[in-house]
Backbone of each chain as ProteinMPNN parsed JSONL, in Angstrom:
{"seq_chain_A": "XXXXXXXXXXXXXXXXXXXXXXXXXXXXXXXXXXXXXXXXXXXXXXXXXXXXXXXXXXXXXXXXXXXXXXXXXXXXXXXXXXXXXXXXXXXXXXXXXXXXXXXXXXXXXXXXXXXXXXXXXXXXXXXXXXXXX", "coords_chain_A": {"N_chain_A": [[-2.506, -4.247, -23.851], [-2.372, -0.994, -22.448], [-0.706, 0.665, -20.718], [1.548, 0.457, -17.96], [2.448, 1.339, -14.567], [4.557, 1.649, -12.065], [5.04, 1.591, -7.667], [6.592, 2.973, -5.084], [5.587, 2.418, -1.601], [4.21, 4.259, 0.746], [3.714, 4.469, 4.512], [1.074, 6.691, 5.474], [-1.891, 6.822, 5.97], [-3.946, 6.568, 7.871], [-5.833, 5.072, 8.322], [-5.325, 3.098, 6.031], [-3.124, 1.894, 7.341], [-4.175, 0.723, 9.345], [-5.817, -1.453, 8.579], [-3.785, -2.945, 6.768], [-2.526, -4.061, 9.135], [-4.262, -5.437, 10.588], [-5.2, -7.197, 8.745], [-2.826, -8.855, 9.073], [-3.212, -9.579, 11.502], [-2.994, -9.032, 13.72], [-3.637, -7.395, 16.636], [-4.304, -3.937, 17.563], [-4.11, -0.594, 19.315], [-5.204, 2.585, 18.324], [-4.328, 5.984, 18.563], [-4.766, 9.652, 18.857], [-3.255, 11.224, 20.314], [0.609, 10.578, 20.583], [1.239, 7.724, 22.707], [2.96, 6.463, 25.163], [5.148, 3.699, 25.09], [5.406, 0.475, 26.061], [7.918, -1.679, 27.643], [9.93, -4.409, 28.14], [10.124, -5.103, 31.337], [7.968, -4.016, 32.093], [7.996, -1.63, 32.235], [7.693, 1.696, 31.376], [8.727, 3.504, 27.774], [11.368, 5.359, 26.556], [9.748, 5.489, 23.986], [7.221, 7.065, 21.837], [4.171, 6.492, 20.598], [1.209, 6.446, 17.869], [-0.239, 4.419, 16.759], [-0.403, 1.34, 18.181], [1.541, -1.628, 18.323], [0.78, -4.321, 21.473], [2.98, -5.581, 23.345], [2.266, -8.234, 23.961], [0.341, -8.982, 22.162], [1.492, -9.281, 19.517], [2.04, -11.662, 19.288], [4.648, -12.885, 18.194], [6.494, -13.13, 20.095], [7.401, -10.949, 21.42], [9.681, -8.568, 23.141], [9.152, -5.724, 23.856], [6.808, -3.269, 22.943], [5.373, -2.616, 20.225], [5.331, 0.303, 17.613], [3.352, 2.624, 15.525], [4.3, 5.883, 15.083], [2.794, 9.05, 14.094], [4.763, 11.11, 12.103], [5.847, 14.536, 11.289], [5.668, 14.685, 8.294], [3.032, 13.75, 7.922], [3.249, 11.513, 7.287], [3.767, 7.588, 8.336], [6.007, 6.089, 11.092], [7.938, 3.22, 11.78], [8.139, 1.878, 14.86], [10.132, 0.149, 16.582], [11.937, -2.078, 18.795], [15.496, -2.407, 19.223], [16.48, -4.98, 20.297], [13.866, -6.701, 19.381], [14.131, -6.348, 16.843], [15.306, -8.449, 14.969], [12.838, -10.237, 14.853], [10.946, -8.562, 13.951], [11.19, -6.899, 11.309], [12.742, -5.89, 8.415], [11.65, -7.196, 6.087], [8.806, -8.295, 7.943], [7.887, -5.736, 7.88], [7.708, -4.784, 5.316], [5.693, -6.852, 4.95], [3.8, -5.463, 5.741], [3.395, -2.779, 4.667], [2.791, -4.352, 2.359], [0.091, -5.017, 2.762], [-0.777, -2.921, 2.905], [-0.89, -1.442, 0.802], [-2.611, -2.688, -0.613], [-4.647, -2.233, 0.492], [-5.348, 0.227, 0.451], [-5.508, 0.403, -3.031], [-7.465, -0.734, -3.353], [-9.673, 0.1, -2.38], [-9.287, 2.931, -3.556], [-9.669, 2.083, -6.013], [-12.561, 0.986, -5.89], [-13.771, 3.657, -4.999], [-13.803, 4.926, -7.096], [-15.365, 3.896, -8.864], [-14.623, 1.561, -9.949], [-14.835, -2.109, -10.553], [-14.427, -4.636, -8.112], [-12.79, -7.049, -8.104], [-10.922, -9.497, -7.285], [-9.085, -11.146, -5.281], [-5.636, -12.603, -6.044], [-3.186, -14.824, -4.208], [0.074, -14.719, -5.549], [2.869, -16.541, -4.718], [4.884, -14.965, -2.874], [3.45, -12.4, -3.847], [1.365, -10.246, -4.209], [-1.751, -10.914, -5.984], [-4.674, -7.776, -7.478], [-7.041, -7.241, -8.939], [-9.477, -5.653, -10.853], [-12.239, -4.65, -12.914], [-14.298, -2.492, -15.342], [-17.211, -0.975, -15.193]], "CA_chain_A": [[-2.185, -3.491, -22.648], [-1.459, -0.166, -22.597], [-0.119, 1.13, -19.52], [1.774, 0.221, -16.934], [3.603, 2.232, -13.68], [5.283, 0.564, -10.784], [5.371, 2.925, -7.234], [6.652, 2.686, -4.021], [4.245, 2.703, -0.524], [4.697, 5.338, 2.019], [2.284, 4.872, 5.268], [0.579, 7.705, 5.336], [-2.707, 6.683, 5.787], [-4.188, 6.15, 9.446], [-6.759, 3.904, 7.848], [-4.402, 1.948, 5.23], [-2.131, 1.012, 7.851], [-4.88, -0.044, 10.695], [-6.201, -2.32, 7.596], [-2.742, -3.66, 7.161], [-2.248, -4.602, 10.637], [-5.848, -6.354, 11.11], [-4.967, -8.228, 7.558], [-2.027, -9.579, 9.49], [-3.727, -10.297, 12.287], [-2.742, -8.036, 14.99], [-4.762, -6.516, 18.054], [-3.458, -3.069, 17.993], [-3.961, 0.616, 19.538], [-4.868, 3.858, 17.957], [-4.243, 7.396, 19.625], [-5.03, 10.857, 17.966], [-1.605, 11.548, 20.513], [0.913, 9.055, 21.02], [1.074, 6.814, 23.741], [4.105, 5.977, 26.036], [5.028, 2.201, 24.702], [6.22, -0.372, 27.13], [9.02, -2.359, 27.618], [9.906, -5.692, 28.617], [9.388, -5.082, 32.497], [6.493, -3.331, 32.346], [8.926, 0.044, 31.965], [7.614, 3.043, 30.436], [10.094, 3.439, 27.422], [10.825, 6.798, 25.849], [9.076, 6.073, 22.632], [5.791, 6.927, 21.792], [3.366, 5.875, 19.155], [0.421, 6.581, 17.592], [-0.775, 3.167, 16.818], [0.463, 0.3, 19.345], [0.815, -3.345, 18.702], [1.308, -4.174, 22.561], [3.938, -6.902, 23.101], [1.466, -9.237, 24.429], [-0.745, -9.002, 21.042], [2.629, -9.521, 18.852], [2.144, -12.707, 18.736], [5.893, -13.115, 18.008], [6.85, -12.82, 21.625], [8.546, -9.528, 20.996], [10.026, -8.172, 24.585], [8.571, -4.598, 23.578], [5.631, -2.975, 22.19], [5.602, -2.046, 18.569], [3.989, 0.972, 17.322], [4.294, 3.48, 14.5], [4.077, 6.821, 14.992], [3.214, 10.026, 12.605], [5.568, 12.302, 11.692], [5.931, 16.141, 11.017], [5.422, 15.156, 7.402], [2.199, 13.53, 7.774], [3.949, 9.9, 7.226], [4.467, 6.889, 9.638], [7.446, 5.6, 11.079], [7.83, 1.866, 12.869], [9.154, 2.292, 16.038], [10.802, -0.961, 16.822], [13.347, -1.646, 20.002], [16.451, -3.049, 18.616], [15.911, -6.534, 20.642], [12.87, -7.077, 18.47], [14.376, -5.898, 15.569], [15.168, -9.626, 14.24], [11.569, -10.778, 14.244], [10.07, -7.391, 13.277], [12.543, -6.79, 10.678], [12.566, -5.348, 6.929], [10.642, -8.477, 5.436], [7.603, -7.683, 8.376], [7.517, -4.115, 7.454], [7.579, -4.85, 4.137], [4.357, -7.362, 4.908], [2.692, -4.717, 6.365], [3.483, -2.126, 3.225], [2.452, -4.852, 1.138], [-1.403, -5.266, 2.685], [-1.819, -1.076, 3.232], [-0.625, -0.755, -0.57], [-3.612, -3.804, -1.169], [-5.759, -1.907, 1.38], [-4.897, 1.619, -0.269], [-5.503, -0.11, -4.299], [-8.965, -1.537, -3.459], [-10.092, 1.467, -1.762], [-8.749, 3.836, -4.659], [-10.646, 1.656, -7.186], [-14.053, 1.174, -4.972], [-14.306, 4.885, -4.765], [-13.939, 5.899, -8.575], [-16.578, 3.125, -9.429], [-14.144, 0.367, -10.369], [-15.341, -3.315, -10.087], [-13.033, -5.084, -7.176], [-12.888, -8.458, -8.899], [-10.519, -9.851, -6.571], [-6.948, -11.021, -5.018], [-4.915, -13.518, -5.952], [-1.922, -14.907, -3.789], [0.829, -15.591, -5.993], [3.974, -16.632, -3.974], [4.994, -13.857, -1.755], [3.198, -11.372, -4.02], [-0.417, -10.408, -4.288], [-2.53, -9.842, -7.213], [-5.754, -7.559, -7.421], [-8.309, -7.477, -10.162], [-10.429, -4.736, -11.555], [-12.962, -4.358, -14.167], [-14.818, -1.103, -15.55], [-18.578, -0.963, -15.072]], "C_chain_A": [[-1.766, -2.08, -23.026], [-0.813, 0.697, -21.911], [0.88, 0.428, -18.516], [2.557, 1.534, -15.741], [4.015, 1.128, -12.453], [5.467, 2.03, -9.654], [5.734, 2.276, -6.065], [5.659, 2.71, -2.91], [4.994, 3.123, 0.461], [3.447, 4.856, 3.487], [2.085, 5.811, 5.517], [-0.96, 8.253, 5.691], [-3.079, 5.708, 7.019], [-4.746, 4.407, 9.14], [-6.404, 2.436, 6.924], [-3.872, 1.016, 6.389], [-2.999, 0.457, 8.939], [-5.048, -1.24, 9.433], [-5.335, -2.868, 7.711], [-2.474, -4.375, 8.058], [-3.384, -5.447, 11.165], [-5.52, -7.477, 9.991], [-4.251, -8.771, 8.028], [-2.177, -10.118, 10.787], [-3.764, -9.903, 13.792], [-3.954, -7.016, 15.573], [-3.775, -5.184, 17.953], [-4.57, -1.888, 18.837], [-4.08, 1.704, 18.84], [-5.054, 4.895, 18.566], [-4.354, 8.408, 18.571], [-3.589, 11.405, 18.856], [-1.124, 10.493, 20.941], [1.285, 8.616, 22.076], [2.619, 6.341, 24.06], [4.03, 3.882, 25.529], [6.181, 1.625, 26.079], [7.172, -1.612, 27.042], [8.778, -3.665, 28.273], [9.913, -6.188, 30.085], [8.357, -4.347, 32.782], [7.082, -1.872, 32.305], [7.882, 1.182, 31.29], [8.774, 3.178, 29.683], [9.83, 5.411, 27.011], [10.055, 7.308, 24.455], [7.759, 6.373, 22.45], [5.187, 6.853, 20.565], [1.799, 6.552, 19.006], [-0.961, 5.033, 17.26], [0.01, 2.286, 17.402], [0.06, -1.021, 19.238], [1.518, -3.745, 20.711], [1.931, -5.486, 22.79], [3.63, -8.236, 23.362], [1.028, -9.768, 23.334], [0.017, -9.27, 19.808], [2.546, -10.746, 17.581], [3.311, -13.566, 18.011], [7.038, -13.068, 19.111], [7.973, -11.93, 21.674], [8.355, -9.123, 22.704], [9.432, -6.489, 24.489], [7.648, -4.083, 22.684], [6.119, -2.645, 21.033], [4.73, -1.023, 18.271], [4.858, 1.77, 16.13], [3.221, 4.64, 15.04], [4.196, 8.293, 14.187], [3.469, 11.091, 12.881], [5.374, 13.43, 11.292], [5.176, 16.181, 9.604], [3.922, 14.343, 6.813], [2.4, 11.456, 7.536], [3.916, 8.702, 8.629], [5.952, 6.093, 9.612], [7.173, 4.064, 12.051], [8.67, 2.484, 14.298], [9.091, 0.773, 16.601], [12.117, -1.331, 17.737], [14.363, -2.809, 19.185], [16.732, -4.677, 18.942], [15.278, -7.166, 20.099], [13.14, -6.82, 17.035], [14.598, -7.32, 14.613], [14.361, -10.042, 13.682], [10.61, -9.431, 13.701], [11.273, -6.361, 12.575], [12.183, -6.436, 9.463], [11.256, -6.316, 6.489], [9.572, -8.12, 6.267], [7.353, -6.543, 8.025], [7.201, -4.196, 6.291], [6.155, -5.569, 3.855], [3.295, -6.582, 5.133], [2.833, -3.495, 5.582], [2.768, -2.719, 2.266], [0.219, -4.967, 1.009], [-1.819, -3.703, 2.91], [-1.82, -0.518, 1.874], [-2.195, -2.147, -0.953], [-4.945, -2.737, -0.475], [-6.453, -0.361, 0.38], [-5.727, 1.399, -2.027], [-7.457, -0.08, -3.988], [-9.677, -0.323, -3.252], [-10.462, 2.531, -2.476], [-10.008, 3.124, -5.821], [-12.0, 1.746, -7.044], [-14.464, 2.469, -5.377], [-14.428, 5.754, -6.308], [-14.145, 4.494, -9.375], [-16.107, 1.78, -10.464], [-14.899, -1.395, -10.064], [-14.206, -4.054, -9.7], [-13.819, -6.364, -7.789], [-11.889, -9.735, -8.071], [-9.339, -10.166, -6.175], [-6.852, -12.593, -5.031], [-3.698, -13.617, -5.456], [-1.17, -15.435, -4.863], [2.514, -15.754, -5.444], [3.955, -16.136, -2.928], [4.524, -12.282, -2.439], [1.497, -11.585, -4.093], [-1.499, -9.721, -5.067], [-4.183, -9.214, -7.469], [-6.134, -6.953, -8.686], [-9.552, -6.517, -10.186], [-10.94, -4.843, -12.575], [-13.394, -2.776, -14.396], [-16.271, -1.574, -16.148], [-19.173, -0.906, -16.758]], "O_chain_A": [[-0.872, -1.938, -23.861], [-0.277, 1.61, -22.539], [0.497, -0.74, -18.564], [3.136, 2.519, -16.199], [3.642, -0.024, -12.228], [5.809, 3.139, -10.065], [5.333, 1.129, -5.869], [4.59, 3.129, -3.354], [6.026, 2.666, 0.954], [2.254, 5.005, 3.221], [3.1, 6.296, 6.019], [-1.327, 9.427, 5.737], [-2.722, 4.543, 7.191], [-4.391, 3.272, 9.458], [-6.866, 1.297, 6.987], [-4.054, -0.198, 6.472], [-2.43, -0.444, 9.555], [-4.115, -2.042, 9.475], [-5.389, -3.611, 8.691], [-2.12, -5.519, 7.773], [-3.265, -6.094, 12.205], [-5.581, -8.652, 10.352], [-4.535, -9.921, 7.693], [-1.427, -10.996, 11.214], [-4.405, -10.372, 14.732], [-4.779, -6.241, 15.089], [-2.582, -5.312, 18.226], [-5.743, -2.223, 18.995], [-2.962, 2.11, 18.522], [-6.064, 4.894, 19.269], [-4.06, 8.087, 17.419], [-2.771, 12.012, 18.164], [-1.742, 9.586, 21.498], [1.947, 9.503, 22.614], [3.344, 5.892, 23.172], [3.09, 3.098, 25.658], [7.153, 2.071, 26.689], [6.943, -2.481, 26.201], [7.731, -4.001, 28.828], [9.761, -7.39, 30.303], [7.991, -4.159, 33.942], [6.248, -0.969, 32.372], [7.394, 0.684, 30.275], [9.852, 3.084, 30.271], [8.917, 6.234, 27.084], [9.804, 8.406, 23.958], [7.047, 5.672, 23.168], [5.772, 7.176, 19.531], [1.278, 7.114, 19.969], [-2.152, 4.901, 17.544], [1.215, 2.393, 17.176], [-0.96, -1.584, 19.632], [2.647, -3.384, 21.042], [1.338, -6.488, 22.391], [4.356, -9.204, 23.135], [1.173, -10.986, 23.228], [-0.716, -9.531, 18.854], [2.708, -10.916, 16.373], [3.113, -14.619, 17.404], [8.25, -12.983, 18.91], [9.159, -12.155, 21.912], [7.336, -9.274, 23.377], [9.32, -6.122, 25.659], [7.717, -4.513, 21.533], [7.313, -2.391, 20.879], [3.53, -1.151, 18.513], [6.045, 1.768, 15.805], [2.023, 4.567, 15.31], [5.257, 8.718, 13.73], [2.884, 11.924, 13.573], [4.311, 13.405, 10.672], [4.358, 17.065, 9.347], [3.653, 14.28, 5.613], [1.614, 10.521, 7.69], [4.046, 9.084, 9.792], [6.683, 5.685, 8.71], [6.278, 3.959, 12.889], [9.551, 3.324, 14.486], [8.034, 0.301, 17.019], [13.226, -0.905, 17.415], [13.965, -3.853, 18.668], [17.11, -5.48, 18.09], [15.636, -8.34, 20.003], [12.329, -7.109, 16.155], [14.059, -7.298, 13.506], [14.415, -10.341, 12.489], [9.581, -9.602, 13.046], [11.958, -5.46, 13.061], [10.993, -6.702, 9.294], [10.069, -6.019, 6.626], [8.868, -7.39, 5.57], [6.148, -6.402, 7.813], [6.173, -3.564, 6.048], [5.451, -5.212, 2.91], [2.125, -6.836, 4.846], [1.937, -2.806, 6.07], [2.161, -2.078, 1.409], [-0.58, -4.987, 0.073], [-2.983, -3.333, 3.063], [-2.435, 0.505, 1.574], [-2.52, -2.007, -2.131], [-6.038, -2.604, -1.026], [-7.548, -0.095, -0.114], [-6.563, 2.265, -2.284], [-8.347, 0.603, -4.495], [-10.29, 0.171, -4.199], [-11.536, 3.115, -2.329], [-10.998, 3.701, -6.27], [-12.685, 2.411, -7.821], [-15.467, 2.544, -6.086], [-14.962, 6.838, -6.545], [-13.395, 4.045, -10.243], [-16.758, 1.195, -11.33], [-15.554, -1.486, -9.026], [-13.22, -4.237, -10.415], [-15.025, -6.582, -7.903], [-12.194, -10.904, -8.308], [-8.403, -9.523, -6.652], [-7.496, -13.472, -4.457], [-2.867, -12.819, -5.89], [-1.525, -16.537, -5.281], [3.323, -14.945, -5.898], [3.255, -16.537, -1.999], [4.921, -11.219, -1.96], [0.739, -12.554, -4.054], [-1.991, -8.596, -4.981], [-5.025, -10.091, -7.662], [-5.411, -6.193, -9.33], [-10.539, -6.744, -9.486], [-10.175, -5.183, -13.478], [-12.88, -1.899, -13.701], [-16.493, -2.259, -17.147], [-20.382, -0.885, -16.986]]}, "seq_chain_B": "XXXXXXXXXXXXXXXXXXXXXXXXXXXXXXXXXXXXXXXXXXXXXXXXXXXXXXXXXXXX", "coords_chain_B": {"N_chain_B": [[-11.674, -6.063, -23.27], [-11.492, -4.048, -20.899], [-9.489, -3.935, -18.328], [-7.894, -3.555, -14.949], [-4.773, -4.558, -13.54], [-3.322, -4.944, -10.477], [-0.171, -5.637, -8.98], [1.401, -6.113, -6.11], [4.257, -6.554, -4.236], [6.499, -8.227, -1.563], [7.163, -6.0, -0.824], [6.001, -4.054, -0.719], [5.778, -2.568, -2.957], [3.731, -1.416, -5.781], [2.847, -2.224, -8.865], [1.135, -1.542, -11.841], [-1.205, -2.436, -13.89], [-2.764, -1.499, -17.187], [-5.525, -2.766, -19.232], [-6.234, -2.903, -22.212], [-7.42, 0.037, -22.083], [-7.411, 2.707, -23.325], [-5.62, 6.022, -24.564], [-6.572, 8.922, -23.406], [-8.233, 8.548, -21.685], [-6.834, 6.358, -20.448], [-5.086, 7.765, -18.971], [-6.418, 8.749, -17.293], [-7.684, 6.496, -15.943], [-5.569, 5.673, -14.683], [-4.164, 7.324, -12.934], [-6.91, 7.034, -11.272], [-5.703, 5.107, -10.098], [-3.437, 5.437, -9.144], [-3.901, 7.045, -6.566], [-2.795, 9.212, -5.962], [0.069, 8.448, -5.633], [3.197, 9.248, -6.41], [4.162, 7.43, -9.606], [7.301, 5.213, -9.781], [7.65, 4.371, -11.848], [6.521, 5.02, -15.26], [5.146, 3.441, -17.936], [3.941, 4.291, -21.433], [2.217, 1.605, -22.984], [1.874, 0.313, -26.662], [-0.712, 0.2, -27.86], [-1.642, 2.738, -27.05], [0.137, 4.576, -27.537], [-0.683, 4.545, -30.153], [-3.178, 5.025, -30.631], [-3.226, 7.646, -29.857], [-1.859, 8.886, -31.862], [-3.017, 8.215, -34.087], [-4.866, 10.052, -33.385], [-4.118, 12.442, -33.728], [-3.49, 12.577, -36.407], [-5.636, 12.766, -37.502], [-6.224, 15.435, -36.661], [-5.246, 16.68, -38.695]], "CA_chain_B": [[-12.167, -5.404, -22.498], [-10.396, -3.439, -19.834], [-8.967, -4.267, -16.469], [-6.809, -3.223, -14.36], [-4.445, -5.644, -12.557], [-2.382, -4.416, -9.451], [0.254, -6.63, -8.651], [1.825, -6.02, -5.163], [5.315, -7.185, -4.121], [6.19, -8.291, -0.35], [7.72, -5.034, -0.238], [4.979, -3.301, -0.92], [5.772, -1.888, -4.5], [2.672, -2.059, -6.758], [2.562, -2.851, -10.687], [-0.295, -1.438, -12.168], [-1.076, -2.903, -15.193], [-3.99, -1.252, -17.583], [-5.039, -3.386, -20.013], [-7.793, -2.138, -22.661], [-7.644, 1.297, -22.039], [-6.46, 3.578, -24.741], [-5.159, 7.623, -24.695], [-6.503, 9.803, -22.223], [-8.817, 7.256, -20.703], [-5.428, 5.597, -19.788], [-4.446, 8.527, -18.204], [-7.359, 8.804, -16.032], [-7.449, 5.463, -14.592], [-4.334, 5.455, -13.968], [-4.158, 8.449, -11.861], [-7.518, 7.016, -10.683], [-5.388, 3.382, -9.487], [-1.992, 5.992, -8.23], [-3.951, 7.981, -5.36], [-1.562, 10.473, -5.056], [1.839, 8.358, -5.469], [4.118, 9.265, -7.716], [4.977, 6.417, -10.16], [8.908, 5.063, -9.422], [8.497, 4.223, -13.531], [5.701, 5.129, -15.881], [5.089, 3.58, -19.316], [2.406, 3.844, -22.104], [2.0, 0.883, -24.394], [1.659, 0.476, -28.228], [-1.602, 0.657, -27.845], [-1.862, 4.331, -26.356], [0.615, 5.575, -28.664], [-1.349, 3.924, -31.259], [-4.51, 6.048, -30.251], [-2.802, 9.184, -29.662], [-1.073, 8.913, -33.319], [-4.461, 8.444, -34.53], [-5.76, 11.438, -33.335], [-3.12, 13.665, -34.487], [-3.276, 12.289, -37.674], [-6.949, 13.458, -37.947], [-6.604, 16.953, -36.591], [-4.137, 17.436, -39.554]], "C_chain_B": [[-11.473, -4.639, -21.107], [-11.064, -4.005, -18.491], [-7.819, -3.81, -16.09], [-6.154, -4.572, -13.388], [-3.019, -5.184, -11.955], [-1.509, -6.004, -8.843], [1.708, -6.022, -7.443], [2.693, -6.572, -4.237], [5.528, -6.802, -2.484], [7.18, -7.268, 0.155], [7.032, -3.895, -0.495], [4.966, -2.301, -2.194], [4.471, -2.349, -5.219], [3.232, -1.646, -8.263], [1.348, -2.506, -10.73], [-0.239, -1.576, -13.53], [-2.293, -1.984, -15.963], [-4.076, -2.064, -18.869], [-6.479, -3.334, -20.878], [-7.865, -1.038, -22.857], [-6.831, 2.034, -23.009], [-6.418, 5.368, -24.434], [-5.562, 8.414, -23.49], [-7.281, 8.968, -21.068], [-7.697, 6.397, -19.822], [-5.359, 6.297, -18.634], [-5.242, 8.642, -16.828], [-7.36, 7.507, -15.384], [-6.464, 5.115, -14.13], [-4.071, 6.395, -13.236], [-5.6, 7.624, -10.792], [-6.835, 5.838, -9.329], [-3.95, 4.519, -8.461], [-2.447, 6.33, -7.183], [-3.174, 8.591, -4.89], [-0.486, 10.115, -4.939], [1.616, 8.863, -6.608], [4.578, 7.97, -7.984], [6.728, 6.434, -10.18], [8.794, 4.882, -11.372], [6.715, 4.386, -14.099], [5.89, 4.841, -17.317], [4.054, 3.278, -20.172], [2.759, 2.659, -23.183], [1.448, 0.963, -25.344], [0.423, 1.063, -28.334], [-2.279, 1.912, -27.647], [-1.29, 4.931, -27.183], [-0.017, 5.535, -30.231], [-2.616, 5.32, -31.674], [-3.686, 7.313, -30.915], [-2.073, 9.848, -31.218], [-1.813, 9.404, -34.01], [-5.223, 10.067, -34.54], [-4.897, 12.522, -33.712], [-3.119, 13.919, -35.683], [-4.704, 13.091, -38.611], [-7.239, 14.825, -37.353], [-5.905, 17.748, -37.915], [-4.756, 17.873, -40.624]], "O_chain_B": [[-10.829, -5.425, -20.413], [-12.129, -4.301, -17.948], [-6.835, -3.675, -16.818], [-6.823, -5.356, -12.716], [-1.954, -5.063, -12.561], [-2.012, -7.053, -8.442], [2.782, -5.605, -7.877], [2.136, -7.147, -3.302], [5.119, -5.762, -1.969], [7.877, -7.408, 1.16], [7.57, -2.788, -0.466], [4.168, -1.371, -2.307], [4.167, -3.542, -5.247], [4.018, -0.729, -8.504], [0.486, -2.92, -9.955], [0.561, -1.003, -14.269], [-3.039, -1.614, -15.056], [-3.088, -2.178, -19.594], [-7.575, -3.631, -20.404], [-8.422, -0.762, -23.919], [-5.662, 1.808, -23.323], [-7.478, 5.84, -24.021], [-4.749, 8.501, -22.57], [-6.967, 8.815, -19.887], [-7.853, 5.921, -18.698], [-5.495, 5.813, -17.511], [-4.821, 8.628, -15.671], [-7.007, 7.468, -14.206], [-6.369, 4.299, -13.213], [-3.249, 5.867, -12.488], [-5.381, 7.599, -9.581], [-7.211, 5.713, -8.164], [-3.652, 4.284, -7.29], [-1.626, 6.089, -6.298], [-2.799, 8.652, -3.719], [0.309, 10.845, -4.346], [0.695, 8.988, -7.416], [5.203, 7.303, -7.159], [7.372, 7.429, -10.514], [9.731, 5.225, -12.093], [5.794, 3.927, -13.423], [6.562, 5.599, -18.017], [3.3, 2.325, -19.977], [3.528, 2.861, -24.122], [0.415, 1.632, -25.317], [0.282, 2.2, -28.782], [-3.421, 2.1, -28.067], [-1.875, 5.853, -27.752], [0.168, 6.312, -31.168], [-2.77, 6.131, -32.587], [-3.592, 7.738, -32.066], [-1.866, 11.029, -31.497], [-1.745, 10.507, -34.551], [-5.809, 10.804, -35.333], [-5.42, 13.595, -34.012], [-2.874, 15.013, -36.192], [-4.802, 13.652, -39.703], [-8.346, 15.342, -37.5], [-5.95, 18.954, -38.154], [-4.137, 18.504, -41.481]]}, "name": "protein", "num_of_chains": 2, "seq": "XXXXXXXXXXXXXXXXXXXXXXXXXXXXXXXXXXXXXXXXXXXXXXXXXXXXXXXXXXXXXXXXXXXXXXXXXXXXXXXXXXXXXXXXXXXXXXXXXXXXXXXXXXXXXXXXXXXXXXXXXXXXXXXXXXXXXXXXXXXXXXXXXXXXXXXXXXXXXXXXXXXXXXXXXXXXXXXXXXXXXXXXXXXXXXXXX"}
């Protein structure tokens, strides 16, 4: 071996994080501006998003939409109502970091002529496999 | 023979392993596997310093 690095995952990446969110199974929303998200009576809330899981599509019977919307610095943010915050909580965010950094990897390798060899689940982590042509 | 093996924690930290690759070749696929993060920790193994020794040794 002669490398290794270890890095954190930012979303950042319109396309990473739709990937992410389809890998987990979610119907969502994307807007080029963001979209008024709705509340648990049908409300208009004050947040708005750029991508929208809508509370119906959850699938965790969350009382408000979920969306993330991007920031000044080109980044996304979750936007999560504090009611829902239990079931869409560090550990989900972190699931959905973990398949845009898988989405992001494969992608990265694909495009500078790597051979995607494939993913293995191991536990709660997930390992992907490259060769060189 | 080289591979790379990304190993991706349910907090979305990746491990990038290179394993095969020696000196500047390192360097490049490993920039090719970062896309633009910055590594939280970067380190070369024996093997790389091995190389890179090598070639010093023969510009001398």
């Amino acid at each position: 071996m002669s490398a290794y690095a270890e890095t954190k995952t930012t979303l950042r990446d319109e396309k990473h994080l739709c990937a992410a969110l389809a890998a987990l199974g979610f119907a969502f929303e994307t807007h080029a501006e963001p979209q008024t998200l709705i509340g648990w009576h049908g409300e208009t809330r004050p947040q708005k998003a750029n991508i929208i899981i809508r509370r119906a599509n959850t699938g965790l019977a969350a009382s408000n939409d979920v969306g993330f919307v991007r920031q000044s610095d080109g980044t996304y943010a979750a936007i999560i109502s504090d009611y829902d915050s239990s079931k869409f909580d560090g550990a989900w965010l972190g699931r959905v970091k973990q398949e845009y950094s898988v989405a992001q990897r494969i992608e990265a390798g694909r495009a500078k002529g790597y051979v995607y060899m494939g993913r293995e689940q191991q536990g709660a982590r997930v390992q992907l496999r490259f060769g060189v042509r | 023979m080289k591979q790379v093996i990304i190993t991706v924690d349910e907090q979305g930290e990746s491990t990038i392993d290179m394993q095969g690759f020696h000196g500047q070749g390192c360097d490049k696929a490993m920039a090719d596997f970062l896309d633009g993060d910055k590594p939280s920790i970067l380190r070369h193994k024996r093997e790389y310093q091995e190389r890179e020794s090598e070639k010093a040794k023969a510009k001398q």
